[in-house]
Phi, psi and omega in degrees: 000131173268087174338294167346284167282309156330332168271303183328318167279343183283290189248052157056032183231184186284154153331296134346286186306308140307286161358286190290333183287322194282340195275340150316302161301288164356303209252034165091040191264144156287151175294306171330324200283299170268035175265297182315281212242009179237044197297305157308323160312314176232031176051032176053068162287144196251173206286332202273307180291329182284316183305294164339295206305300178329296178288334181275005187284286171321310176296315189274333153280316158339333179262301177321310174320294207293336193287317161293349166289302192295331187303303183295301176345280182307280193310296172313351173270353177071041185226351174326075187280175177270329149310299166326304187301344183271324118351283172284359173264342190271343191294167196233330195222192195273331196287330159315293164328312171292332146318328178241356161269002180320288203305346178271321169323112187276141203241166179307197162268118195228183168296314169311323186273286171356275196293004165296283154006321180231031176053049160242014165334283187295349175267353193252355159281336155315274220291313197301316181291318204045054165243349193306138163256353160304156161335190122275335195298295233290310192329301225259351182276357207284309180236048174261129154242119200275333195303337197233024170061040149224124193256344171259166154314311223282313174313325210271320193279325169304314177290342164295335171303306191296309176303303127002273172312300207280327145332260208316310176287327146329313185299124197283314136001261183321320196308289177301337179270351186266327190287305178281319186301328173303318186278306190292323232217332189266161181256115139304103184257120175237162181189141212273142155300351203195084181301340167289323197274129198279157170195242189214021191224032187282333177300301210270034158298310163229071197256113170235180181182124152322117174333278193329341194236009185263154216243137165320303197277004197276334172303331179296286211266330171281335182282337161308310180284335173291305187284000167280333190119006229246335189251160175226147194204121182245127143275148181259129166245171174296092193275354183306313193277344190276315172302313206274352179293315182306302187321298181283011168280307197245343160293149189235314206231083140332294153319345171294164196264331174307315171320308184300298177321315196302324158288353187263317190284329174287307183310321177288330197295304198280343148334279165279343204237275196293266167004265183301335165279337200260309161327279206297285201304324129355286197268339175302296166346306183287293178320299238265329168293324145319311191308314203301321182288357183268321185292006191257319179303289198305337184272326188307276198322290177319311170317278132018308212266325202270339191256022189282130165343138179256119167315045200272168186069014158260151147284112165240142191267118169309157161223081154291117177305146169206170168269265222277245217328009213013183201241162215246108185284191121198157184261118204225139185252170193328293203295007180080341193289141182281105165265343232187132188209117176228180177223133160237140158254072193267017189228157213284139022275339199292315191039055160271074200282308183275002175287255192343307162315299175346281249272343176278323176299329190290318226265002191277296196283330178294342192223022179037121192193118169234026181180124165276127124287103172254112153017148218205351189275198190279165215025026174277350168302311153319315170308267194002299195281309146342279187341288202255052147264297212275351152271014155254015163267341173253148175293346192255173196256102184228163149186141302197130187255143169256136174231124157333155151214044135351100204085324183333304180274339181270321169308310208305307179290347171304164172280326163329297229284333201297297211292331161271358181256010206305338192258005171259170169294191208272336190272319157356281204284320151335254184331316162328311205244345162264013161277313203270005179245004168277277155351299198197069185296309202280357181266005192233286179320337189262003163233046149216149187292128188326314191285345174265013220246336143088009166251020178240199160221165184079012204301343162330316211242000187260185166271090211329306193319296205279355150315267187359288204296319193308295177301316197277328170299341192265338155312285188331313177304295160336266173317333171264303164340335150233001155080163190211136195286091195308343170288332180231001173278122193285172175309314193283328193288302159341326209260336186265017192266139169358114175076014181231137178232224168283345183283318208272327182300213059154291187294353193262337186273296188322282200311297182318317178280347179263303163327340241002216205326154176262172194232343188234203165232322198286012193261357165306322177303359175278329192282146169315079195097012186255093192275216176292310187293314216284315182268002182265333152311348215227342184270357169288329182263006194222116181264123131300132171248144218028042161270167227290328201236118162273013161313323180292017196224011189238194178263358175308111173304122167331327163300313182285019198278299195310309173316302195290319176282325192267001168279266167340313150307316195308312196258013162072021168278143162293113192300349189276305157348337185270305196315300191301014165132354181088166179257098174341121138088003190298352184283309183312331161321315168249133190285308191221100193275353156273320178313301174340275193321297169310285173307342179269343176096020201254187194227116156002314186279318159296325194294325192283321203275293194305331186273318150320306170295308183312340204250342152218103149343125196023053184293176186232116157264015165295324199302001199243011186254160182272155192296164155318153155275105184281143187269126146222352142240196209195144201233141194258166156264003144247052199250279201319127153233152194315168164079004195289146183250115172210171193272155186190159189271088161333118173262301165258097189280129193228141185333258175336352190165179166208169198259147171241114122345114177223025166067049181207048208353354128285117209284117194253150192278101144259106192302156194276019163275325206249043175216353164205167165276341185270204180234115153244177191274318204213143179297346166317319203286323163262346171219155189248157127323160198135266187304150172255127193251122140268123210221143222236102161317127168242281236215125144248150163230106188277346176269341165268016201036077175199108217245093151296144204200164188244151131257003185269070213285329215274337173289339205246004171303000000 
């Protein structure tokens, strides 16, 4: 197989372009670095198509591995044929391989092998041709040896059976046509152990769905419910059509006295053998496509979540809700820095609202605090409602935010969190981080782990590894996608930037604090275990700011500086100028950007990059996602009534729909029916984690909490 040429047709782009990505990847480069800085090498492939390329790389040398494993294999068995090596250099996928290597394969003490044992080969080779003009009784009587425990015909013909049966499930052939007629043709049934017992799985109680049709999260939620005890769960296959394709594969002489066994030896061979590996692989299949598709929803959603705008220039009060414990103020000024830490109990059982009110207006007028951050957790509704008593009691102008705070308690509790917090407690460090995740959500959000972070579903139930890995590419993206102020970027934020890994974070915070501020990037080259490749990934992503090149404060790569200064004479600008704020309109100045590009010794593509920065710096591309919804009442949920239009945040998106925030501290479900007039396949196409929605109340149930809503407000007016 040519990898190569095979990726090119999977992700519709050229030959050449695979090539330069694989010769990249190859030579340690991170996908940030060449989606960003290698543009011209690959015809500016973006980080979504380079990750794919990757992975689907990995895989595919991964089959090409095993086809040689299996290849040497047979062949040291001496069974290597030419047809068989042609079969396996031709497979596509590893279950194919496994599939024509079944029969080679050394295997346990099965039934088959016994009776191999007890010299009943050639009669079950009898039986396979149905050429005998003998009984079978005579045939089989042939080889009764009580020395070798078959003391009847009837033993000597079960074990030739046995023998059969396991032949007939080797065939990798039958394998592969029962394997498809099952994905076309077969059902997923499920039915509850206990029909009474109420639970979040009463749909699929009694439940069927064609293999073929079935949607990831409904495989997602039966594999749940099966593994809570709560579902018993079958495939049903055709098995009616699956005996008769066999039969007529392998009976010759219907009329033969041999047709009956072969029938009796087919129905077992698929029974017992074939049947439950074509379930499990199936249904392994299914799960697994599910998975790859919820982590794909969940890396969107992370992305969606990790790029929401940062709020700068407030002084804020974090807020954790809490009842019995009360709830853990803390105050964080514009820098992220903690000046300030309580606890109030303004909620049951102590219900000290107004002692609490006090103790937040003093700490609102002591610290100018213009933005409350609240918690999503248990009791904020109640705080809430606290809250915007006490902001119509005051003159000053505040308001107030709801933040996922997802993840919170597990950083609180983290050894990160011990160590930049050591004198505080764990609800401390809580409010802090639902303060700092207001302020700078990807700079807060990058030190608790993606899977806690509370935006996919089933995240649980999945295969941690290709989550993990999944998630951390969608940090990674991130993060080099804005870039990080090198002087002020914590260690976990630092780890995730291109070429740096956690040993290097940690020494680049270690040099900043004994050196202080760094004035270049080549002074990284300073850092402990950070060589030449490590800085030529990573330095393109690290801003100075008032440093010595104000190239350093913008994403032009240190390679390009020469390119970037000799642009800037040409067109008669001053490098002091990028500090000030960048040069307005410097693109309209060039006449002809491939001459340009030609005369700097450059790629188009760099020219165009480098002249985007000169003209705003380090721009952020969070500034283009929509702002929070800032708060100043509150709305109960039997306040809602149908037909109500009101704005709301999407906190999470899921295959079926997605949840919107409407400021009632339930989360209300808009089904993907309900989200456009056109018809899409997945709510992505219409929504982000994020987004600010406006939506149209259809049902309230206040006793099951649960709120239906539209975005199709102008059809349903």
């Amino acid at each position: 197989m040519n990898i190569n040429q095979r990726l090119a047709e999977e992700l519709k782009i050229e030959l050449w372009q695979v090539e330069a990505a694989v010769k990249l990847i190859d030579e340690g480069n991170t996908i940030p670095f060449i989606s960003r800085y290698r543009k011209e090498v690959t015809g500016s492939l973006n980080d979504e198509v380079l990750r794919k390329l990757s992975e689907r790389l990995t895989y595919l040398r991964n089959l090409e591995d095993k086809k040689k494993q299996v290849l040497a294999s047979i062949e040291e068995q001496g069974k290597l044929t030419d047809e068989l090596r042609e079969k396996i250099q031709a497979a596509e996928t590893l279950v194919v391989v496994e599939d024509l290597y079944r029969p080679y394969r050394p295997k346990r003490r099965t039934r088959a092998t016994i009776a191999k044992e007890k010299g009943l080969e050639p009669l079950a080779n009898t039986i396979l041709l149905q050429m005998t003009k003998k009984t079978l009784e005579e045939e089989a009587s042939a080889y009764i040896d009580p020395e070798k425990e078959v003391n009847t015909w009837q033993e000597a013909l079960q074990g030739a059976g046995d023998i059969l049966a396991e032949t007939i499930s080797d065939d990798a052939n039958y394998r592969i046509r029962i394997r498809s007629l099952t994905q076309k043709e077969g059902k997923i049934v499920t039915e509850a152990k206990d029909e009474k017992a109420a639970s979040v799985y009463e749909m699929y109680y009694q439940y069927e769905e064609p293999v073929a049709k079935m949607a990831g999260y409904r495989v997602l939620a039966i594999n749940r419910g099966e593994k809570e005890k709560i579902l018993s769960v079958k495939l049903i296959a055709p098995e009616e059509q699956i005996v008769r394709y066999m039969e007529k594969q392998l009976i010759i002489r219907p009329d033969g006295d041999a047709a009956r066994v072969m029938e009796e030896v087919i129905l077992d061979s698929y029974r017992r053998l074939i049947g439950p590996a074509i379930e499990r692989e199936i249904r392994a299949g299914l799960t697994e496509t599910a998975e790859n598709g919820a982590i794909q929803v969940f890396g969107k959603n992370l992305e969606q979540l990790l790029m929401q705008p940062p709020i700068a220039g407030c002084v804020v009060l974090g807020w954790d809700p809490a009842f019995r414990t009360g709830c853990k103020l803390a105050v964080v000024d514009e820098t992220g820095k903690v000046l300030d830490t309580t606890v109030i109990y303004p909620t049951a059982p102590q219900n000290r609202v107004e002692e609490s009110k006090e103790i937040v207006k003093k700490l609102i007028r002591k610290y100018g605090i213009s933005l409350i951050s609240v918690g999503n957790g248990t009791a904020s509704r109640e705080s809430e409602q606290i809250i915007v008593e006490l902001l119509k009691e005051i003159p000053e102008k505040v308001q107030y935010v709801i933040v996922n705070e997802a993840g919170a308690s597990v950083y609180s509790a983290s050894k990160l969190a011990t160590e930049e917090f050591p004198q505080f407690d764990v609800g401390q460090r809580s409010a802090a981080s639902i303060a700092r995740r207001l302020q700078d959500p990807l700079a807060e959000l990058v030190k608790i782990d993606p899977k806690s972070i509370g935006v996919g579903q089933y995240q649980h139930d999945m295969n941690q590894k290709n989550l993990s890995e999944a998630l951390q590419g969608v940090v990674e993206t991130c993060v080099n996608k804005v870039g990080v102020d090198l002087n002020t970027a914590s260690a976990p934020l630092l780890a995730y930037i291109s070429g740096i890994n956690k040993t290097i974070a940690k020494n680049i915070v270690a040099y900043r604090e004994e050196n202080g501020a760094f004035s270049t990037r080549r002074e990284l080259l300073k850092v402990a275990k950070l060589g030449p490749k490590a800085y030529e990934q990573c330095a393109g992503f690290m801003r100075i700011q008032g440093g010595k090149n104000p190239l350093d404060a913008t994403s032009v790569h240190p390679e390009s500086y020469k390119a970037a200064e000799a642009l800037l004479k040409q067109l008669g600008h001053d490098p002091k100028e990028i500090a000030a704020g960048g040069i307005r309109n410097i693109r309209k100045e060039i006449a002809d950007t491939a001459k340009l590009a030609k005369e700097l010794s450059i790629g188009d593509p760099t020219l165009l990059d480098i002249v985007s920065e000169l003209e705003k710096p380090a721009r952020d591309p969070r500034e283009e996602m929509p702002k929070p919804i800032l708060c100043t009442d509150v709305l109960e949920m039997k306040d809602l009534k149908p037909g109500m239009i009101l704005k709301g945040t999407v906190r999470n998106v899921i295959d079926f729909g997605a949840f919107v925030d409407i400021g009632v501290h339930q989360d209300g479900l808009v089904h993907v029916s309900q989200m456009t007039d056109r018809y899409i396949k997945h709510p992505l196409e219409a929504v982000s984690v994020g987004d600010i929605v406006e939506v149209k109340v259809l049902a309230v149930d206040v006793a099951k909490k649960r709120i239906s809503l539209t975005m199709k407000i102008r059809e349903t007016k």
